[in-house]
N, C-alpha and C positions, 0 to 999 in steps of 0.2 A: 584672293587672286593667286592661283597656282605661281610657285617660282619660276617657272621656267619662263613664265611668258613677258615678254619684250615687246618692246617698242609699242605699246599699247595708245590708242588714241581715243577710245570709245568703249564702251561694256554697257552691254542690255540688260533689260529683266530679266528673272527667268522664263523660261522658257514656255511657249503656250500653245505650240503644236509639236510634230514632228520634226519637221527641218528645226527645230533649236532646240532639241532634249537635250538633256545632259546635264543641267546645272548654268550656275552664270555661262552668259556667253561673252566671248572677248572678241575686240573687232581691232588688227594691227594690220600694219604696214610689213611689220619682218616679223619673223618668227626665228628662233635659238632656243634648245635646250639647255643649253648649257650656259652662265652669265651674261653678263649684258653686251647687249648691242653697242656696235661703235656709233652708228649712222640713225641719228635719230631721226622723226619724221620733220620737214623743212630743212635739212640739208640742202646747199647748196651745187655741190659737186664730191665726188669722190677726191681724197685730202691726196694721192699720188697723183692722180691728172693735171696736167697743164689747160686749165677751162679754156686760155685761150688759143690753143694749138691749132696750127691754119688745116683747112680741108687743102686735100689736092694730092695727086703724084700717084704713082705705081707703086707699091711694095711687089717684089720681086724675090723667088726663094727658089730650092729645089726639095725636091724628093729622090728618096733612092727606091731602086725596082721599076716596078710598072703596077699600071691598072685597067680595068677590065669592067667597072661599073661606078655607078655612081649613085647605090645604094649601099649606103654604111650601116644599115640595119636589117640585111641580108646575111646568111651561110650560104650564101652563092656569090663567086667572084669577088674580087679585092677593088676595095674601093679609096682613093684620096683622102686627105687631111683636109681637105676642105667641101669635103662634101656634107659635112655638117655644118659648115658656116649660114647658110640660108633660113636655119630652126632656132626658135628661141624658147625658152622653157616657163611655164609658169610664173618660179620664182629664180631668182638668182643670186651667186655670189660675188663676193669684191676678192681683192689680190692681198688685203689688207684686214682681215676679219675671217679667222678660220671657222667660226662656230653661227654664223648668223646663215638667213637664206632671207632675200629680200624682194619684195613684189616688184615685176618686171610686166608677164601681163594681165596681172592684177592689180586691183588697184587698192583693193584691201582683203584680207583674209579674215573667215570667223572660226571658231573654234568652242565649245565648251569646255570647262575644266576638266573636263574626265576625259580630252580628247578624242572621242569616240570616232567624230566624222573631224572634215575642216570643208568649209564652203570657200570659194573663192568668188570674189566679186572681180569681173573683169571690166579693162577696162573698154568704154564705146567706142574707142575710134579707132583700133587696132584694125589692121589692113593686112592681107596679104601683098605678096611684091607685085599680084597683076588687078593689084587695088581693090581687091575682094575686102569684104568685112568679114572678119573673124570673129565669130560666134562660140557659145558654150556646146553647140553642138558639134564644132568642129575639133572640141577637146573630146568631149563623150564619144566620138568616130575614132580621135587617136586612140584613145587608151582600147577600147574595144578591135583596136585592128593588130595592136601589140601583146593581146590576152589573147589572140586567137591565130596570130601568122608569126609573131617573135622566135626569138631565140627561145629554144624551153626552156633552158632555165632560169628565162629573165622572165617568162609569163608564167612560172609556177611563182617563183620567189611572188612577183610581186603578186597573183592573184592570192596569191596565203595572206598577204599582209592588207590588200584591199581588194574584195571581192566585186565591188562594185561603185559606179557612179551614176547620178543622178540630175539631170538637163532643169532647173528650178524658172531658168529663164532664160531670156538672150544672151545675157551675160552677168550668168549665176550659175556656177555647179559646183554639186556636193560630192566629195571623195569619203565613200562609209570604207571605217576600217573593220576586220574583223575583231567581234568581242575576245576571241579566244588567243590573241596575240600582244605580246607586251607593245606600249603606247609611242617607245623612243620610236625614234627618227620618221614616224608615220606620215606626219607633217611634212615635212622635207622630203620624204620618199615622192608625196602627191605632190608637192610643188617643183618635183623635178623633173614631172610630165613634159613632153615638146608637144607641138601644135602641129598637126598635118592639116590639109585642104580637105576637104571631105568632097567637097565638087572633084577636084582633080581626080582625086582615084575611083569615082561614081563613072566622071564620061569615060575615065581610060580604061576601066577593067584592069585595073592595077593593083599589083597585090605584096605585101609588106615585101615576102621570102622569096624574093625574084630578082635576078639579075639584070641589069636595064641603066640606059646612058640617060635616061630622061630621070626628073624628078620632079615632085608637085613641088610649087612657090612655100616660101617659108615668110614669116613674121620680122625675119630679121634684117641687120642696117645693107646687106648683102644678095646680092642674085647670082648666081652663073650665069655667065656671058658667055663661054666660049669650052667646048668640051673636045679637047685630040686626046682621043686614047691611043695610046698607051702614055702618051708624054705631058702633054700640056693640059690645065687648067686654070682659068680664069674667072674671077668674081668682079662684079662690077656693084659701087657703093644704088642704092634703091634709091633713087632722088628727091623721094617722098615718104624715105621710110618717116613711121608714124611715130614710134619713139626717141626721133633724132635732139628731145627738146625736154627729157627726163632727165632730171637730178645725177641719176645712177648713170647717165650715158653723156654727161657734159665730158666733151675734153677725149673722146673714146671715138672710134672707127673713123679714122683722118683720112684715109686714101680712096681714091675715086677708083683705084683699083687692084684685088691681089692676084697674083699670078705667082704658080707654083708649074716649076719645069721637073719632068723624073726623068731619072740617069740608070740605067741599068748598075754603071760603074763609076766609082764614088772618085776614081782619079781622073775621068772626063768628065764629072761634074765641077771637080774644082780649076781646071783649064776652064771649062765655059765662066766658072765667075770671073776668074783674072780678065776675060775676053768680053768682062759687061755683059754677061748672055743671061745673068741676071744679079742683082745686087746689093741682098743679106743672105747670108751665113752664119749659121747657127754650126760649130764644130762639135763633135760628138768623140773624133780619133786625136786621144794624147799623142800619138805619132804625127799626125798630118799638122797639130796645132803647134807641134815643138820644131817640125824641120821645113813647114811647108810656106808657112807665113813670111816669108822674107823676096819677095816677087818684088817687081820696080813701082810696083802701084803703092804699095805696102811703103815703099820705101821716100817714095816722093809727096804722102799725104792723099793720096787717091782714095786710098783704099784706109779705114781705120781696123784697127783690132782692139778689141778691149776686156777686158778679162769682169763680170760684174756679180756681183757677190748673189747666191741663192739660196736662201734661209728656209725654200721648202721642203718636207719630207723627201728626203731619196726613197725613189723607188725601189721596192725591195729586189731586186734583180742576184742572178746567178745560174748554177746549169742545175737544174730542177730533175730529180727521179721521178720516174713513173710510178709510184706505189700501187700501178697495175698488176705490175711485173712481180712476179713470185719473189726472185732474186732479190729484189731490192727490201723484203719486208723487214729483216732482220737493222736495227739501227748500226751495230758493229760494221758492217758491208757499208754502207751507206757514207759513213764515219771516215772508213779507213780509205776509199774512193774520194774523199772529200779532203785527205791530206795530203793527196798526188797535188793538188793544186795550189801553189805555192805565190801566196800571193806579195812576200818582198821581190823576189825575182824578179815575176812576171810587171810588177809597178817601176820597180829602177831601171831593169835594163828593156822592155819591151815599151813600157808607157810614162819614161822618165819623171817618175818620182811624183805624178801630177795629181794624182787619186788619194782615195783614203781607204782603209779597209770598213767594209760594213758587216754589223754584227747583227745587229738589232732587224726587227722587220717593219721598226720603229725609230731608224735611226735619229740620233742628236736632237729629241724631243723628249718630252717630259710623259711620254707614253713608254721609252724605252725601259727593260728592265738591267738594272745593274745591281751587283755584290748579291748579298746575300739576300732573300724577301725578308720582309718587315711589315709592320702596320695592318693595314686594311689588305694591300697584298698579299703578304700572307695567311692574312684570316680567310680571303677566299682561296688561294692555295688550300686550305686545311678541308674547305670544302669539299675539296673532289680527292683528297688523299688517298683516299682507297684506287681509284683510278689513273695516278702516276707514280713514278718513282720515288720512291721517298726521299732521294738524292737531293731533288727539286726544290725540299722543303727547309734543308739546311746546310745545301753548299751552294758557292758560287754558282751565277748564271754561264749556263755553256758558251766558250766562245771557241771559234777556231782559229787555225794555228796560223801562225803569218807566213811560215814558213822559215826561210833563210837567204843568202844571199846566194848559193849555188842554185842551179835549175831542179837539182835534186838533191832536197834537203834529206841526209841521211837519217838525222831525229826521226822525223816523222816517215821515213819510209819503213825503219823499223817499227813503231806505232802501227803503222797501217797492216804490214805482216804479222803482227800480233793478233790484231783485231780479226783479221780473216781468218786465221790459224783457229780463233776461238770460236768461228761460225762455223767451222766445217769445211773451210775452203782450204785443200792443201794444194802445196807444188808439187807438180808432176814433173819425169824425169823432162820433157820437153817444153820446161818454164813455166807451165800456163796451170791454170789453179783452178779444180775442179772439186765439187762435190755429189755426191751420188750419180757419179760419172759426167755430169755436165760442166760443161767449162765456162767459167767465169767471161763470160763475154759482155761489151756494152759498147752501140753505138751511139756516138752524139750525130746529132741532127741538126743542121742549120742551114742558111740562105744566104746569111749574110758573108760575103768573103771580106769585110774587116775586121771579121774575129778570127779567120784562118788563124791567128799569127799567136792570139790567146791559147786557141784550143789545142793546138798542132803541140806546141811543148808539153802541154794537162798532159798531149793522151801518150807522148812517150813516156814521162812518167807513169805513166799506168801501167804500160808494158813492161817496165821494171818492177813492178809490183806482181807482173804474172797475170796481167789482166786481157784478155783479148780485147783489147780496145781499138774501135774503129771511126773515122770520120767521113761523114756523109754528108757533102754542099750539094743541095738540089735547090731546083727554082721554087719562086715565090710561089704558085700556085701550089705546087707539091707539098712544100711545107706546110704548107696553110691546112690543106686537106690532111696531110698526115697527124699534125696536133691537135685537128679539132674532131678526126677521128681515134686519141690516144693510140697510136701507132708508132712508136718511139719509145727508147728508152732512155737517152737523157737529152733536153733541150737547153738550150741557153734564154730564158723565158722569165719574165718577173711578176712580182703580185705588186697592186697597188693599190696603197691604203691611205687613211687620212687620219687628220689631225683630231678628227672627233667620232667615234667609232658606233656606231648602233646594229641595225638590222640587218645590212649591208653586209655586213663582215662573213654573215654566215654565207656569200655564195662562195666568200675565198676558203674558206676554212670550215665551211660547217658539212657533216656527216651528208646530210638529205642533197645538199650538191656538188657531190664529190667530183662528180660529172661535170661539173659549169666550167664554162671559157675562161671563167676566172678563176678557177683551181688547178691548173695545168697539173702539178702533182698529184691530184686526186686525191691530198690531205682529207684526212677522217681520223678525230678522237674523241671517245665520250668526253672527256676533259673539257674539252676546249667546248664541244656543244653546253654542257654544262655553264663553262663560266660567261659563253657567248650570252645564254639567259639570264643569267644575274647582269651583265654589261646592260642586256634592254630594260631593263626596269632600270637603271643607276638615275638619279634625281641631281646627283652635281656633278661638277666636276672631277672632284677627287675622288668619287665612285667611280665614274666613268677611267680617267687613269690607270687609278689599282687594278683593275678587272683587265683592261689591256695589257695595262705591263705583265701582268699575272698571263695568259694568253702568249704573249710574247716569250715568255724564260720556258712554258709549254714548247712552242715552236720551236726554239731552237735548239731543245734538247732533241726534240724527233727529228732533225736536220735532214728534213726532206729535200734541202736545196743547197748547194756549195756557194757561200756567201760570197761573192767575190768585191768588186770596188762599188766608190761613188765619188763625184764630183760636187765639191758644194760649191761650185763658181757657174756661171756660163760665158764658154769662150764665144766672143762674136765677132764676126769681119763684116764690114758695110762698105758700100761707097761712101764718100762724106757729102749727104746727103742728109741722112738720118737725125733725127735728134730723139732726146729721152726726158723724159722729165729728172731732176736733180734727185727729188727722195722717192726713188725707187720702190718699191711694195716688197714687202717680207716674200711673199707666198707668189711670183710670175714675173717672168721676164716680159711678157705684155709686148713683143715688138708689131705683133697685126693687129692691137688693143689700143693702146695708148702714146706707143710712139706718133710721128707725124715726119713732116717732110720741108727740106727749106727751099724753096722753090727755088731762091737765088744758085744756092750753091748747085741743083738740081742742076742747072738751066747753063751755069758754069762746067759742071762737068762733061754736058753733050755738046756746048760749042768749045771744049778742049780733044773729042773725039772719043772719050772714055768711057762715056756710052754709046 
């Protein structure tokens, strides 16, 4: 029986027609590449849930901006945080188990050892929210409506890696992968299919890539009730949803209703919460957290705050170059642009002291690369030698500067006029630094006006450096269209990656999607394509690692992006209402998951006025 495979409850003979070539077949509950499963089959409940946390109450929250549809799988208009809440996916994951994918609306999975295909047996009694029966055909309609109206580069990526699916029965379909693609994360790729209505979009003549406030019924514990665009959105609990009575879901979706309010401006959103106009907050601004939280509610027990520890990956976040842009190809340019931003400054005196500097794109995990390479990391480093620096091979991993305690750190301002002086960029008699007559110019591009305050110091630094640097706050629609037609040249924009790396990777980083949503820098190295392929074949864990980390000390030598902070906490303000379970999960703050509601105290705070 191949390693990788988990939670195993059954295995057939072999094989004796088509639907089960390949060799032994395996028939599990969960599937993981990578070691064992936490959650064996007969589990009772997920070990961070409270099983018996009461139903009932509102969860109430905001959004910042606005919205315009309420299609999250559209290039046409901007869509809510919870307009994916009504879909559920094949297989799923816990808060507590980085490496597993677990049957949700399956009931069991088959596979051969040569993982060629994987069949999913579904289960019978799954329901749509207007009590339709969910069928295999109404997977075989999704995947086929996202190969042919998606995002492109989410219907190349994934038609590369599975060409096709197969309806075996009511509730039987096979996902064939291609022969000519490594076997990682194939699995998990199909089991992270969602389920549309195939009725819904048959009467409506509705089509993936379209903009539109309506949406077909989904699978999950949740429906939209209530659509005001541009501001309000409301989900209401499915009274009968069908999986309310599964293992995986004891103790999970408590509130009979979520409601998310948007705010154009993030300091009339937090008057509306003092003013109960709705009541959690999740803090994002080290400013607003360190001066703002001290109101009468706060002060008299109304209102909690509480700071809760977050052991998942930071996102790799910072202001991102265009490797569109001609200017930016050279890494010296890139470099010395990248030491304008001074991140002890910018963390003591702008965002009191509350962040940490992020280096990695793998931060404070056992994927990050540190010191020198060694081992299996190095042995694949050696691999692609001829296609990087040889630097790579035997000095420290690149890290950037921290800066200083002035807003312009002299160190590195001369570093950075070093580095330009060695690309060809000189100073001209009127400050500003040009080569073959063109002038170093570069605008950031953003939406949000809570970074004003970040970006506004970067970019005078930069004009000390002789940089025609400009800042451009436009609306949310603009920006949206401007980055997702590469029209910029620096954003403040992040990649986000995970704790267990396979096929995926290459939409962030790989050459063929340089282009994808999820490459804003439009990153492209043989390197990295390279060691991307060795990572899809890795059989353990400590393959899997090395090849990342290896990936990683890549990355940050080509410093396509100016590292800036991360939070390993989340700050939260509630009304005292809220509760949470005691042992918290590694990987999710889980407050529209697993929190619940105390109805006493609920019921105390409206007959105090406070709601």
């Amino acid at each position: 029986m191949a390693g990788s495979v988990l939670a195993v409850i059954a295995t057939t003979a072999l094989a004796q027609d088509d639907a089960t070539a390949g060799g032994e077949i395996i028939t599990a509950q969960a599937f993981s590449n990578l070691g064992a499963i936490k959650y064996e089959p007969g589990f009772e409940h997920l070990d961070y849930v409270n099983p018996d946390a009461p139903k009932g109450g509102e969860f109430s929250t905001w959004g910042r901006g606005t919205f315009d549809s309420m299609n999250p799988y559209s290039r046409r208009g901007r869509s809510p945080a919870l307009s994916v809440l009504p879909y559920e996916r094949i297989m799923t994951n816990t808060a507590d188990d980085p490496y597993a994918s677990y049957c949700l609306l399956c009931e069991t999975l088959e596979y051969p050892e040569t993982q060629d295909w994987v069949i999913f047996n579904l289960r019978e009694d799954i329901t749509f929210s207007d009590g339709t029966p969910m069928t295999a055909e109404d997977v075989a309609f999704t995947y086929e409506l996202f190969m042919e109206e998606g995002f492109p580069s989410y219907r190349i990526a994934v038609k590369r890696m599975i060409p096709s699916v197969d309806v075996l029965g009511p509730h039987r379909i096979r996902f064939n992968f291609n022969p000519d693609v490594p076997r990682k994360g194939l699995i998990s790729q199909a089991g992270a299919q969602i389920v549309f209505q195939k009725k819904w979009f048959e009467e409506n003549g509705a089509k993936l890539d379209e903009s539109r406030l309506t949406q077909p019924p989904g699978t999950g514990p949740y429906r939209i009730a209530e659509v005001v665009a541009p501001t309000r959105i409301v989900a209401e609990r499915v009274p009968d949803y069908w999986g309310a009575d599964l293992p995986i879901n004891v103790g999970r979706w408590n509130y009979d209703t979520i409601r998310q309010e948007y705010f154009a401006d993030t300091s009339a959103a937090l008057e509306a919460f003092k003013a109960g106009a709705y009541t959690f907050r999740q803090e994002a601004s080290s400013l607003t957290w360190a001066t703002q939280y001290d109101f009468p509610a706060v002060e008299d027990g109304t209102v909690v705050t509480e700071t809760l520890p977050d052991g998942s990956l930071p996102v790799a976040s910072g202001f991102v170059f265009n490797l569109r842009k001609d200017k930016f190809q050279d890494v010296r340019v890139r470099r010395a642009l990248g030491l304008m931003y001074n991140f002890e400054w910018t963390n003591e005196t702008l965002q009191y002291g509350l962040f940490e500097r992020r280096q990695s794109f793998w931060q404070n995990t056992d994927l990050e690369a540190k010191g020198v390479p060694e081992g299996l990391e190095l042995d694949y480093l050696n691999q692609v030698a001829e296609l990087i620096e040889p630097s790579i091979l035997t000095e420290e991993v690149f890290t950037a500067s921290d800066g200083g305690a002035r807003q312009l750190d002299r160190g590195d301002l001369r570093r950075a006029s070093a580095l330009l002086e060695e690309a060809g960029w000189i100073t001209g008699d009127d400050g500003l630094r040009r080569k073959d007559g063109e002038v170093l110019s570069v605008e950031f591009l953003e939406s949000n006006p809570a970074l004003d305050r970040i970006i506004l110091p970067y970019i005078d630094n930069l004009k000390r450096l002789g940089v025609d640097a400009r800042y451009n706050r436009v609306d949310d629609s603009q920006y949206t269209d401007r980055v997702r037609n590469h029209d910029f040249d620096m954003v403040f924009d992040s990649y986000t990656n995970g704790l267990e790396e396979a096929n995926g990777i290459a939409q962030r980083y790989g050459c063929d999607d340089r282009d994808d949503v999820f490459n804003p820098a439009g990153f492209c190295d043989p390197a990295v394509d390279a060691l991307i392929e060795r990572l899809q074949v890795a059989q353990t864990l400590e393959e899997m690692q090395a090849a990342v980390r290896a990936i990683d000390r890549i990355l940050r030598a080509a410093y396509f992006m100016v590292p800036v902070y991360y939070n390993a906490a989340y700050w939260v303000a509630y009304y005292d209402m809220y509760e949470h379970p005691e042992n918290m999960p590694p990987y999710a703050l889980g407050e529209q998951d697993f929190w619940w509601i105390d109805a006493e105290k609920a019921e105390a705070l409206r007959a105090s006025g406070a709601l």
